[in-house]
N, CA, C and O of each residue as an XYZ file, in Angstrom:
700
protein
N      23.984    -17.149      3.505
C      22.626    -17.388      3.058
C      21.954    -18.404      3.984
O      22.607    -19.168      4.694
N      20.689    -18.377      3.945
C      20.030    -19.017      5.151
C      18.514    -19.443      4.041
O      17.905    -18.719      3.253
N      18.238    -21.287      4.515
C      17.461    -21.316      3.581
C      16.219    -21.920      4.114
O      16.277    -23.064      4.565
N      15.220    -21.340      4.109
C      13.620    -21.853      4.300
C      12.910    -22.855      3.550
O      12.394    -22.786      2.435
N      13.001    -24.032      4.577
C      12.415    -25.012      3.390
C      11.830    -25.734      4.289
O      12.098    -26.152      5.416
N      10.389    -25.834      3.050
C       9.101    -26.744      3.618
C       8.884    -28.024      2.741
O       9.499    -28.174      1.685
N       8.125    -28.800      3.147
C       7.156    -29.634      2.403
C       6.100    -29.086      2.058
O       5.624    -28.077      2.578
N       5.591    -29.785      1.037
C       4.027    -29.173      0.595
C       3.079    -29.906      1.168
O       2.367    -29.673      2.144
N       3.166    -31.060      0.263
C       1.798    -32.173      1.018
C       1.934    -32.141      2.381
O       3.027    -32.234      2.941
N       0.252    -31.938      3.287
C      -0.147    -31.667      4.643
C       0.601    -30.859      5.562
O       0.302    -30.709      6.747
N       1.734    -30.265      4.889
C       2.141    -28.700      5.546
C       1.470    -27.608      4.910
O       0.666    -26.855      5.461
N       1.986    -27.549      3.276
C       1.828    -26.116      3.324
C       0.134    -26.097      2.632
O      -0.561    -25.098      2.448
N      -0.308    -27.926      2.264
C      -1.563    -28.047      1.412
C      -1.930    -29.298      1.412
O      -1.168    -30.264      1.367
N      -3.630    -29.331      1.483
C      -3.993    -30.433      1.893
C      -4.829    -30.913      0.899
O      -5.509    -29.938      0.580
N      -5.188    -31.933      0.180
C      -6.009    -32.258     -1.381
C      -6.040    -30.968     -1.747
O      -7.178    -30.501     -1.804
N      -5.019    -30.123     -2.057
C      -4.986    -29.455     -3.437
C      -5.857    -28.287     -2.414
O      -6.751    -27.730     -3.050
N      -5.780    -27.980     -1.427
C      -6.093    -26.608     -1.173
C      -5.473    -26.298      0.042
O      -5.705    -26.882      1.101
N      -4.756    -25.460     -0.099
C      -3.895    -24.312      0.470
C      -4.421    -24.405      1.978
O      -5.625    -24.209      2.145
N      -3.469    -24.740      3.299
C      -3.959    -24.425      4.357
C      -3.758    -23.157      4.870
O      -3.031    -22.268      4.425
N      -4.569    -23.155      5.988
C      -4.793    -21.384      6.903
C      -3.453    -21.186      7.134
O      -2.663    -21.965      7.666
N      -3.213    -19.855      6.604
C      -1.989    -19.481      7.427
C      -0.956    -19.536      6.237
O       0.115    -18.937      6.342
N      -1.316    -20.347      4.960
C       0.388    -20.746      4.442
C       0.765    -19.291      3.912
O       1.882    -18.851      4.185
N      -0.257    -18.422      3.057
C       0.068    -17.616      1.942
C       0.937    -16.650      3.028
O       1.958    -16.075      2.652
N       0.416    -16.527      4.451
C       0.392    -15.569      5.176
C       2.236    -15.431      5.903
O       2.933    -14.624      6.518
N       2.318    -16.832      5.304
C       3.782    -17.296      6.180
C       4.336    -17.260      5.399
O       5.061    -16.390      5.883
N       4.889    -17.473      4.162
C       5.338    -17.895      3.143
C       5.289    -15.907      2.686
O       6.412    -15.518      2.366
N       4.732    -15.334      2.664
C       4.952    -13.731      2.766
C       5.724    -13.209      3.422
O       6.681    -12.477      3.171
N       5.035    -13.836      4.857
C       6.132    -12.708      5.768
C       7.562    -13.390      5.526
O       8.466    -12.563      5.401
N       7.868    -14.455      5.454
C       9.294    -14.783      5.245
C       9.974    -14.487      4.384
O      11.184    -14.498      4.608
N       9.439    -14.059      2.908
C      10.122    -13.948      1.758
C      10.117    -12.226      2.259
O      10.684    -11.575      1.382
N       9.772    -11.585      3.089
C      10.342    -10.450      3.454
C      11.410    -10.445      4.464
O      11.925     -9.356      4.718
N      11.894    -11.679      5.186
C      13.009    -11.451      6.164
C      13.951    -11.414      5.423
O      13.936    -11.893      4.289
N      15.563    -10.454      6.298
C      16.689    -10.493      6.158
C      17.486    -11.214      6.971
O      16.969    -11.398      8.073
N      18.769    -11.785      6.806
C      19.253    -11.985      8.282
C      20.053    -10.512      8.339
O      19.879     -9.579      7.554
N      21.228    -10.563      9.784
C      21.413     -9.479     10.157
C      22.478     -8.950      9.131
O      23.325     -8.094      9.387
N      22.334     -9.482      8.136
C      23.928     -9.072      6.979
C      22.876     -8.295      6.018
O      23.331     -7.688      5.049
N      21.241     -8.301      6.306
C      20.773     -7.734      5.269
C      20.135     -8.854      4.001
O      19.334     -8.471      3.149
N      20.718    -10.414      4.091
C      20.610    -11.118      2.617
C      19.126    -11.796      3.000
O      19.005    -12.417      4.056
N      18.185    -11.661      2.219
C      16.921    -12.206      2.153
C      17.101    -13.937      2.672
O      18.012    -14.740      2.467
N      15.860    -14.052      3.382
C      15.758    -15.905      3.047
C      15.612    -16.384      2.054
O      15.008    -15.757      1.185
N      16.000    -17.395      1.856
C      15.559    -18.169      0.379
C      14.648    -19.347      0.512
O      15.054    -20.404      0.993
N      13.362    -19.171      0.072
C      12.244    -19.808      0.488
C      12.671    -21.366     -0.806
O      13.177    -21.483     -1.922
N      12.365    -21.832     -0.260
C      12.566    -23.816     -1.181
C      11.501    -24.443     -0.421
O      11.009    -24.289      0.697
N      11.262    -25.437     -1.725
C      10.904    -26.813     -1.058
C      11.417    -27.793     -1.533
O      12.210    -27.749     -2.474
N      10.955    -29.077     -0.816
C      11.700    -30.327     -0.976
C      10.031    -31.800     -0.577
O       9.443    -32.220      0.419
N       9.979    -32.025     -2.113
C       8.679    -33.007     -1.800
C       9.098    -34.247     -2.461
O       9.818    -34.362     -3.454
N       8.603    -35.047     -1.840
C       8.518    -36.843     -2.383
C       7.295    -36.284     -3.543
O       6.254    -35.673     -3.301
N       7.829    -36.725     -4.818
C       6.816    -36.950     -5.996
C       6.774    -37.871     -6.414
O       7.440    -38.776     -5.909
N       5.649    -38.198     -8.000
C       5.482    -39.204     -8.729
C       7.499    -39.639     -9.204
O       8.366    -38.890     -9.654
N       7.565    -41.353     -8.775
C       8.261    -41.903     -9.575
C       8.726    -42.089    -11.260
O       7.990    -42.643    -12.076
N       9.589    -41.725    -11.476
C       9.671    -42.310    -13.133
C      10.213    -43.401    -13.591
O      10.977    -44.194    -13.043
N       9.763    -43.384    -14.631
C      10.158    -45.162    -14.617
C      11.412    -45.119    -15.528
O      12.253    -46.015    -15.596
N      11.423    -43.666    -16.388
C      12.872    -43.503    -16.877
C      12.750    -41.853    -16.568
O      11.825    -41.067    -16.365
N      14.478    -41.771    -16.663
C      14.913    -40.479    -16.362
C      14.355    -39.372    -17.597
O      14.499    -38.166    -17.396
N      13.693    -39.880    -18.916
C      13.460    -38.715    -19.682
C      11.511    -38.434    -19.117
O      10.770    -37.661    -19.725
N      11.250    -38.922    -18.392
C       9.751    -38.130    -17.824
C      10.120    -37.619    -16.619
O       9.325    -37.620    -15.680
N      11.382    -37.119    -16.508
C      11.004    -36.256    -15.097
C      11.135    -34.438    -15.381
O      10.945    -33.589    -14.511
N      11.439    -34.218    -16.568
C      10.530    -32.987    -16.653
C       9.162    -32.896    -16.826
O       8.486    -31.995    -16.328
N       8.676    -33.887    -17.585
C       7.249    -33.938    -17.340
C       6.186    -33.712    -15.977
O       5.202    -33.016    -15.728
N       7.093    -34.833    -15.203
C       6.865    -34.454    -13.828
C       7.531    -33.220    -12.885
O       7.101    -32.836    -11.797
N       8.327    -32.876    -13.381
C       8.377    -31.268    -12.225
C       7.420    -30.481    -12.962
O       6.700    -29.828    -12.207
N       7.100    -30.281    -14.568
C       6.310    -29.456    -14.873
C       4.601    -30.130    -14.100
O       3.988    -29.250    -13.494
N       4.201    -30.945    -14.111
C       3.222    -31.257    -12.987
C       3.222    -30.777    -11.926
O       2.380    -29.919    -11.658
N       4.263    -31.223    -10.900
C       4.169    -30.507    -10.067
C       4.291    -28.750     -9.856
O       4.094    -28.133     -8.809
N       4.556    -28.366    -10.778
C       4.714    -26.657    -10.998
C       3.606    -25.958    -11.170
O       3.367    -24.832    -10.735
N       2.590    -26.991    -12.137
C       1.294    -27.048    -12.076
C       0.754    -26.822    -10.864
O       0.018    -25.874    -10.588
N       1.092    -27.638    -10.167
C       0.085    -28.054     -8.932
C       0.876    -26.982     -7.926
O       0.307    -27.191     -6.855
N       1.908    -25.914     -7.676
C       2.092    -24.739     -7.037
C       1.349    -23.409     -7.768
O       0.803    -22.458     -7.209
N       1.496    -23.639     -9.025
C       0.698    -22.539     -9.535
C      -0.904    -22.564     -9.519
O      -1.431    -21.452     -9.470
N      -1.668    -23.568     -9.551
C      -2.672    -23.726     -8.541
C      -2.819    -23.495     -6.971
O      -3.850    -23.167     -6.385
N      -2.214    -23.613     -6.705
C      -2.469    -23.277     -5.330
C      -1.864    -21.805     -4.812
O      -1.829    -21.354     -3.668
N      -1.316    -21.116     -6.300
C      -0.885    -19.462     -5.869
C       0.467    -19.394     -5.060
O       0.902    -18.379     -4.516
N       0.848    -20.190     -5.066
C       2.352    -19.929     -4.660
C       3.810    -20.352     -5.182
O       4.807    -20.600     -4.504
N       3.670    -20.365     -6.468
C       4.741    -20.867     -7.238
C       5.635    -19.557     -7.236
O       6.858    -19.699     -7.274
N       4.941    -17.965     -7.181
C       5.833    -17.135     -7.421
C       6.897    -17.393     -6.083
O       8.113    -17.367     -6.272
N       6.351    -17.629     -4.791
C       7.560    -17.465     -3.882
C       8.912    -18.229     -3.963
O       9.965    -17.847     -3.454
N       8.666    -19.690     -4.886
C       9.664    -20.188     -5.005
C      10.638    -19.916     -6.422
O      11.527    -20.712     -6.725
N      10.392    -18.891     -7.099
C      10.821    -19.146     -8.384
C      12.295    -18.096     -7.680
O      12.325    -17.140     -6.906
N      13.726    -19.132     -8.666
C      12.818    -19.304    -10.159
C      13.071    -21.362     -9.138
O      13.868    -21.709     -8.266
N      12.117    -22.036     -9.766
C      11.606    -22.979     -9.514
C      13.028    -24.242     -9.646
O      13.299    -24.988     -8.705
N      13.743    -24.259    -10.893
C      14.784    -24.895    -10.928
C      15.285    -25.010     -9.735
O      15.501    -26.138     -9.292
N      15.516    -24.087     -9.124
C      16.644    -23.922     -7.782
C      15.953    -24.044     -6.394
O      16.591    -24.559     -5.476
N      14.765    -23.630     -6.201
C      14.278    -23.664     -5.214
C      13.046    -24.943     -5.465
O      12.075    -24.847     -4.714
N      13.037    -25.749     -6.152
C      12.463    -26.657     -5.604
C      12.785    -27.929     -6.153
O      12.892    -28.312     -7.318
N      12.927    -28.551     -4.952
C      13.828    -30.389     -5.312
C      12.444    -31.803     -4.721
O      11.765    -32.002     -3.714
N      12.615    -32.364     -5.864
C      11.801    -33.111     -5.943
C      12.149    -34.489     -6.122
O      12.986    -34.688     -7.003
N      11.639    -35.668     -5.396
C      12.363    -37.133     -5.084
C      12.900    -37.669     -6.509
O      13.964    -38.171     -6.873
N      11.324    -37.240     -7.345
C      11.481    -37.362     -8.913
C      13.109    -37.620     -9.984
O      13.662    -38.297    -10.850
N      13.228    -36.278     -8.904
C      14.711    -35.809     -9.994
C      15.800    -36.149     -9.018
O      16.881    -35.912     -9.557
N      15.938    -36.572     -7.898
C      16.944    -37.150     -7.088
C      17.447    -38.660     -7.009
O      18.578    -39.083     -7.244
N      16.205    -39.426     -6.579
C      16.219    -40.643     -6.915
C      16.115    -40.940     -5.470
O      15.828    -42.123     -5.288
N      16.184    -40.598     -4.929
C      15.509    -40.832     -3.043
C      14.325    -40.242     -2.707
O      13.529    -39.761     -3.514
N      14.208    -40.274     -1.560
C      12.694    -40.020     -0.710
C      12.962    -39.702      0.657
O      13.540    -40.409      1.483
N      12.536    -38.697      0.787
C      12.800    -38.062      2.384
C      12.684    -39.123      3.214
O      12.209    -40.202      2.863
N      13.153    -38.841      4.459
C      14.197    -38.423      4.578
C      15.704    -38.126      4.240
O      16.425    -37.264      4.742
N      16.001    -39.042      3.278
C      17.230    -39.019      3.048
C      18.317    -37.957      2.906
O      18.317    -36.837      2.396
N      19.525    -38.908      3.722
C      20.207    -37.110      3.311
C      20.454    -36.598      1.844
O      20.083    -35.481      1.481
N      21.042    -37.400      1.107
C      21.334    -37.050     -0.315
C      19.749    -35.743     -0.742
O      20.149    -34.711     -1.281
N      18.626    -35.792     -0.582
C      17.909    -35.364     -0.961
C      18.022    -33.476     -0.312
O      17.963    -32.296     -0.657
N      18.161    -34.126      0.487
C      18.241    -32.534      1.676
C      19.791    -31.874      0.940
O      19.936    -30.703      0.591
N      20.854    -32.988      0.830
C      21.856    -32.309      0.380
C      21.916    -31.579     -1.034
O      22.798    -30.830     -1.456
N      21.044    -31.890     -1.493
C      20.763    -31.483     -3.152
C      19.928    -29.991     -3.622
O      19.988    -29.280     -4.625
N      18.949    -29.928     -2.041
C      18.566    -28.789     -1.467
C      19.422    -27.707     -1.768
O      19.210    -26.645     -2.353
N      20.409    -28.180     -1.263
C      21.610    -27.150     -0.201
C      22.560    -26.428     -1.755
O      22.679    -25.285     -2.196
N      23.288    -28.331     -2.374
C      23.951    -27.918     -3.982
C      23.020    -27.030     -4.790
O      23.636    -26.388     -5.641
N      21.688    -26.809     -4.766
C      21.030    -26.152     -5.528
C      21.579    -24.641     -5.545
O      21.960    -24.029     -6.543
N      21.524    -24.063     -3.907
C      21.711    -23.110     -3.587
C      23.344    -22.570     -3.917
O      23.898    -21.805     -4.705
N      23.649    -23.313     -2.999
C      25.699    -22.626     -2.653
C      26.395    -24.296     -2.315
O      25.860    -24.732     -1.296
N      27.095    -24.976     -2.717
C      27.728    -26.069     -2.418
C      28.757    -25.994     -1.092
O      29.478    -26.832     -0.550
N      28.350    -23.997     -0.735
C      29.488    -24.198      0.744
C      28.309    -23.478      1.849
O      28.658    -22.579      2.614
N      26.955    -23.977      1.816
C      26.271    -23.953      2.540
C      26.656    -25.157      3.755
O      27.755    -25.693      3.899
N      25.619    -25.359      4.432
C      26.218    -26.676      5.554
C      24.284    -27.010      5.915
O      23.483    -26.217      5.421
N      23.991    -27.671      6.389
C      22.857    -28.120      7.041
C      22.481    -27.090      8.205
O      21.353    -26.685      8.487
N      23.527    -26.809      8.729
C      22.885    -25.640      9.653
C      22.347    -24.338      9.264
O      21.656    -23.518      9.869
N      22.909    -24.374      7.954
C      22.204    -22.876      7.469
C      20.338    -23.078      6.798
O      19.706    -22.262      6.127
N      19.964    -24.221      7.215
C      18.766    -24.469      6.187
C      17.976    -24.664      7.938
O      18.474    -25.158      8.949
N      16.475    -23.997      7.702
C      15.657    -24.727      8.681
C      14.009    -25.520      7.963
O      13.093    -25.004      7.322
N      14.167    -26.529      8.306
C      12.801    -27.309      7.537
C      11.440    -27.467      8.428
O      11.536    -27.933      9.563
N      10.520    -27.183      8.047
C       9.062    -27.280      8.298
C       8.529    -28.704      7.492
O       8.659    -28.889      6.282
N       7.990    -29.522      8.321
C       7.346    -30.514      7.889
C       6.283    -31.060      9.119
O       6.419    -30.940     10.337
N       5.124    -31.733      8.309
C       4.749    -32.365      9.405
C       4.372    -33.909      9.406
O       3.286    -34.462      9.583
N       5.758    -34.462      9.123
C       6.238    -35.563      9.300
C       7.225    -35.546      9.966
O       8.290    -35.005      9.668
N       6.853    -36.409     11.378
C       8.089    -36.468     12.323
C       9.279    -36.863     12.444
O      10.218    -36.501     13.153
N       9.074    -38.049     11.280
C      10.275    -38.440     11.217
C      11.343    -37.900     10.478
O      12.563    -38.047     10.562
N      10.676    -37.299      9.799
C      11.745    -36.110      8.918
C      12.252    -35.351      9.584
O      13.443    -35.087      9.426
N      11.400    -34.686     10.666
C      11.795    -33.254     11.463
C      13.084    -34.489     12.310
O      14.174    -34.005     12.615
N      12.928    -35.380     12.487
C      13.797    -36.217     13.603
C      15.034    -36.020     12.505
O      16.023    -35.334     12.763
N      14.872    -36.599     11.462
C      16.406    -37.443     10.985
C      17.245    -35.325     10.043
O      18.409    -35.038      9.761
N      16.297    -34.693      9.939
C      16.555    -32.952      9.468
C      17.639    -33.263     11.235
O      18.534    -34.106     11.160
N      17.521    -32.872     11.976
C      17.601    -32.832     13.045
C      18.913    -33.280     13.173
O      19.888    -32.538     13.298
N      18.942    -34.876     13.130
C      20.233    -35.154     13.460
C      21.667    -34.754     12.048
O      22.863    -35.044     12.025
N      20.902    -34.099     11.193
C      21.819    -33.903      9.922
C      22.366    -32.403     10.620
O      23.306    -31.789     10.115
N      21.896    -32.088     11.413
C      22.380    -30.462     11.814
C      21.809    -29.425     11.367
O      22.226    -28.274     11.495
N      20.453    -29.899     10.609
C      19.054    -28.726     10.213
C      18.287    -28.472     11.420
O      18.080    -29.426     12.170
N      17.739    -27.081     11.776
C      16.643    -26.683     12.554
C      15.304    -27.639     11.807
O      15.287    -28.071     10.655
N      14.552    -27.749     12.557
C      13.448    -28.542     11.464
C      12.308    -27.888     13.075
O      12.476    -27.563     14.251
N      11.242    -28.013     12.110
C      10.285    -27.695     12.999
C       9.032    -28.711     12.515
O       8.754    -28.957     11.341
N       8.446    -29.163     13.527
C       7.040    -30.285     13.363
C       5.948    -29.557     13.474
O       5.461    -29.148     14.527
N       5.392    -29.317     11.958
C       3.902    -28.318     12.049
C       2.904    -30.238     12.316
O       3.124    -31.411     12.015
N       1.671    -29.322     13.144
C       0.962    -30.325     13.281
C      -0.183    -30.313     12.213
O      -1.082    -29.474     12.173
N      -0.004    -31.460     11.274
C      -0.698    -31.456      9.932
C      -1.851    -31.614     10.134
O      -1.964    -31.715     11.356
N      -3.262    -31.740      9.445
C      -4.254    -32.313      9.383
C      -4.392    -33.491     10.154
O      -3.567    -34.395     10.018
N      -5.259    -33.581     10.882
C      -5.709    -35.176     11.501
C      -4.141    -35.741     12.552
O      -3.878    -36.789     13.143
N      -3.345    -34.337     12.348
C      -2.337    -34.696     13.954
C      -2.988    -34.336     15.032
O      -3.977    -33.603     15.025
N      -2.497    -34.806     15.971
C      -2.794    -33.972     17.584
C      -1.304    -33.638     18.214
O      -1.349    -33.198     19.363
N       0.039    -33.785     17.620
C       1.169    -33.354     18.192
C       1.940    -32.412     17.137
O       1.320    -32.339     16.077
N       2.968    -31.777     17.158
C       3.862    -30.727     16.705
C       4.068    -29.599     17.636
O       3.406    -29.260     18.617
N       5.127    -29.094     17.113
C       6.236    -28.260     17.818
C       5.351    -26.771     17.939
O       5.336    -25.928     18.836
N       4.521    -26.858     16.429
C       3.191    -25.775     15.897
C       2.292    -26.772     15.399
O       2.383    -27.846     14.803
N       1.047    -25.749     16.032
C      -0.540    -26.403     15.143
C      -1.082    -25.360     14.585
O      -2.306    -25.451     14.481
N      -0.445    -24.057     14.046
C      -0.458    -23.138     13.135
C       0.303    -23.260     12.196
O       1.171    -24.124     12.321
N       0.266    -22.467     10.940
C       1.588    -22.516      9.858
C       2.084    -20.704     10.480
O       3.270    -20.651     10.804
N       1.598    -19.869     10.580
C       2.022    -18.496     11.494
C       2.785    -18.883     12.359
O       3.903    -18.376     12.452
N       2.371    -19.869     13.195
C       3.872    -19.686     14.541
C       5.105    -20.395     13.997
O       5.887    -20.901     14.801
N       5.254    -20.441     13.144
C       6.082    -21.158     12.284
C       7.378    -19.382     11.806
O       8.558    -19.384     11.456
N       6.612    -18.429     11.983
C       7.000    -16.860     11.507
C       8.228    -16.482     12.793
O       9.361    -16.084     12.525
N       7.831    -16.653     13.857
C       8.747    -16.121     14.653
C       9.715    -17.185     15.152
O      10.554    -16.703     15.913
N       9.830    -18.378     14.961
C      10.474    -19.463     15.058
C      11.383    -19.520     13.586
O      12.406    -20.202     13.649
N      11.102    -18.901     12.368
C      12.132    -18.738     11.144
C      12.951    -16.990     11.577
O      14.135    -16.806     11.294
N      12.194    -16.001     12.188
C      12.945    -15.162     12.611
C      14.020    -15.777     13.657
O      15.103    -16.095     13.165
N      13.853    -15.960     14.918
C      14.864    -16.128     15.206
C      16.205    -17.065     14.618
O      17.374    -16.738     14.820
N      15.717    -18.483     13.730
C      16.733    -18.682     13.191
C      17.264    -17.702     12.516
O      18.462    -17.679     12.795
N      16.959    -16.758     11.661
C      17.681    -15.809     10.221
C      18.588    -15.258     11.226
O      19.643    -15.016     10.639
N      18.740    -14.755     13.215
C      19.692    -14.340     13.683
C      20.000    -15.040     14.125
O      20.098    -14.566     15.257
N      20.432    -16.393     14.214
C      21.518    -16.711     14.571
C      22.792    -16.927     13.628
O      22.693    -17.060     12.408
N      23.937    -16.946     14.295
C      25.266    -17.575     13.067
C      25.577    -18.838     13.941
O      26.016    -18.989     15.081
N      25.083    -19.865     12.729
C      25.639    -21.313     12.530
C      26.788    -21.745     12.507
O      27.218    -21.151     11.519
N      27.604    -22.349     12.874
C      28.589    -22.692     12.275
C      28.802    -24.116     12.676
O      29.379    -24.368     13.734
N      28.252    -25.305     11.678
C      28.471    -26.278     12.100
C      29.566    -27.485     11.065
O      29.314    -28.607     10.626
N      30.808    -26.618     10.971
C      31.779    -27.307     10.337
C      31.585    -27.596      8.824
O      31.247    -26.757      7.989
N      31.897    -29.141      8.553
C      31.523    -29.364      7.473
C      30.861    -30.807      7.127
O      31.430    -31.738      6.557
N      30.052    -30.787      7.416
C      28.547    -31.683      8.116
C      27.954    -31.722      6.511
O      27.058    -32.549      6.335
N      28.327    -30.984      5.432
C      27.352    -31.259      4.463
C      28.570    -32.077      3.541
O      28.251    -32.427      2.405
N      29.434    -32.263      3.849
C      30.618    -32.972      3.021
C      30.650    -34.929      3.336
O      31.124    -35.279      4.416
N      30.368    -35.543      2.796
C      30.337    -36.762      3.261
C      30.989    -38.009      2.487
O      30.929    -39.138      2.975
């Protein structure tokens, strides 16, 4: 399994409206296979509202679920439990690895970091994704002038070629 994962805030949406390109990317990917045939598995992974105790953080993923189903793309991630991890319910904040690794436990616990590639356009994330043994790619957000992409589309043939490659980077998600 091979897993597609973005940020929301100033990648995939900017004050609550959807940038050019996301619905369009976020489509064509939930139609790739890799070469075994197994779909991508589209996720995200966002820094949210803090809680001040652990019984309001369903409150807060249902907020934020809110705020994908506003913006029309909650169906790509459902079902939502699994595909989307939030600082909320972790207790870190990106970069961190624990957060990225929780990504991964969501999915398969014998995934590895190399099987996941992340879109963000925060650099320092795409840096420290990077040295964990994730593909990460730097979309250039709103009010950037640098990234790897200054489209969310060229972001399409840069997740194809990851879905063919085979990873194999040990056991890098075990720590």
């Amino acid at each position: 399994m091979k897993v597609v994962l973005f940020d929301l805030g100033e990648t995939l949406e900017n004050q609550d409206v959807l940038l050019p390109g996301a619905r369009e990317t976020l489509q064509a990917i939930q139609e790739m296979h890799d070469p075994s045939g197994e779909a991508a598995a589209l996720a995200l992974v966002s820094d949210f509202d803090v809680p001040d105790n652990p019984e309001q953080i369903p409150v807060i993923r249902q907020r934020y679920y809110e705020i994908l189903e506003g913006l029309g793309i909650r169906s790509f991630f459902e079902p939502v439990a699994e595909r989307v991890t939030l600082s909320s319910e972790v207790g870190v904040f990106k970069p961190d690895e624990m957060i990225f690794r929780t990504v991964i436990e969501k999915f398969d616990e014998g995934l590895h970091f190399g099987d996941v590639i992340f879109t963000t356009e925060n650099r320092g994330h795409v840096i420290e994704a990077r040295r964990l043994g994730m593909r990460a790619i730097h979309f250039q957000g709103p009010g950037q002038n640098t990234g790897d992409v200054d489209r969310l589309v060229d972001v399409i043939p840069l997740v194809q070629r990851f879905l063919r490659l085979r990873i194999n980077c040990g056991d890098r998600t075990r720590g």
